[in-house]
Structure formats: structure tokens, C-alpha cells
C-alpha positions as CSV (number, residue, x, y, z in Angstrom):
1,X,0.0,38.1,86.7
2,X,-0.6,37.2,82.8
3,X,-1.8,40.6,82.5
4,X,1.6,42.2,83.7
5,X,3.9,39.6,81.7
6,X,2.2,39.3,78.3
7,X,3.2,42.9,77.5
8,X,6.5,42.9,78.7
9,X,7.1,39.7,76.9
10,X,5.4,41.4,73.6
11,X,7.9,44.6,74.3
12,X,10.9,42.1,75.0
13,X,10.6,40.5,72.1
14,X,9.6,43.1,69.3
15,X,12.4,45.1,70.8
16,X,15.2,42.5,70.8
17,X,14.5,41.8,67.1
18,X,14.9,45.3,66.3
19,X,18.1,45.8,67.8
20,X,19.6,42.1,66.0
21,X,17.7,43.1,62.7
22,X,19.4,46.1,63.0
23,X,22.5,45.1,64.1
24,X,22.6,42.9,61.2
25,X,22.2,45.4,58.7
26,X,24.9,47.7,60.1
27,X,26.9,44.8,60.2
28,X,26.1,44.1,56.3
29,X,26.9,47.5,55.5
30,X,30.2,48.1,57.0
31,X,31.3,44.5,56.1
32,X,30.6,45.3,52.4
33,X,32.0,49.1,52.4
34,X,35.0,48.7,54.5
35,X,36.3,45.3,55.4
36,X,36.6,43.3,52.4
37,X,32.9,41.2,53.0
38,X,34.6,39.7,56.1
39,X,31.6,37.9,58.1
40,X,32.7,39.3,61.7
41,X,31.0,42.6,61.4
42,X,28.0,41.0,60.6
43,X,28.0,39.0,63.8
44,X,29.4,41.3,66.0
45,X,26.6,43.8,65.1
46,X,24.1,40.7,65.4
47,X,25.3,39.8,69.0
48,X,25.3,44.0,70.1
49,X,21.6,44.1,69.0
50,X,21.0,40.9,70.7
51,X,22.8,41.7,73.6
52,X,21.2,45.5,74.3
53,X,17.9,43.7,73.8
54,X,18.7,40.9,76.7
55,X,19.7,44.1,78.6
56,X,16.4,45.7,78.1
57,X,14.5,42.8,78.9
58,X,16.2,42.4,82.6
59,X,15.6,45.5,82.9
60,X,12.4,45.8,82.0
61,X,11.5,42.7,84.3
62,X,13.3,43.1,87.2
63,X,11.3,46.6,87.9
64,X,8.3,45.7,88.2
65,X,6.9,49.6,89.3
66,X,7.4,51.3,86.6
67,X,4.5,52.8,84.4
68,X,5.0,53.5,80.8
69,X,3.4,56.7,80.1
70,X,3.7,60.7,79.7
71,X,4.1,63.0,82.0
72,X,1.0,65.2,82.0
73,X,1.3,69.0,82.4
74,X,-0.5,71.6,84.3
75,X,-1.9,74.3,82.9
């Protein structure tokens, strides 16, 4: 069962801080080029990244079949 959850966990993780990280930058950038260095972009595009990398994670977990992979073609 450690063997199915480490890399899910390893997935969840690396992917949620991409999205906030990234969020966060957005956030940064439209706060400083269009609305006067206000802080709300910056956590609003913090709490989108976080929130699509919660969404991932449940999904990710809660189907527990799936195999990451390619498809392989015939030749």
C-alpha cells in the first residue's frame, strides 16, 4: 500500500506547489501592472493554485485504477 501512496503523495505535492508558486507570480504581476500593488491578486492567484492542486490530489486519490502511461501504437 506504501508503494501506491508514496508517488501519489510525491505527485500531490510537487504539483500543488506549482500551481500556488505559480499562482503567486501571476498574482505579483498583475498586482504590480494593473491594480495599484493591491495585495488581493496576489492571494487570490495563491488560493486558485492551491485550490486546483487540492482538486488534483482528490482526484488523483480517489481513482485508484488509473495507470499513468502512453498509449502504445500498432504498427
Amino acid at each position: 500500500m506504501a508503494d501506491e501512496y508514496g508517488p501519489k503523495w510525491d505527485r500531490c505535492l510537487a504539483d500543488t506547489v506549482v500551481k500556488t508558486v505559480t499562482g503567486l507570480g501571476v498574482g505579483v504581476m498583475l498586482s504590480v501592472l494593473f491594480f495599484k500593488r493591491r495585495t488581493w491578486p496576489v492571494s487570490f492567484g495563491s488560493g486558485l493554485g492551491l485550490g486546483m492542486g487540492y482538486a488534483n490530489c482528490q482526484h488523483d486519490f480517489r481513482s485508484p485504477f488509473l495507470i499513468h502511461g502512453r498509449t502504445v501504437k500498432d504498427q
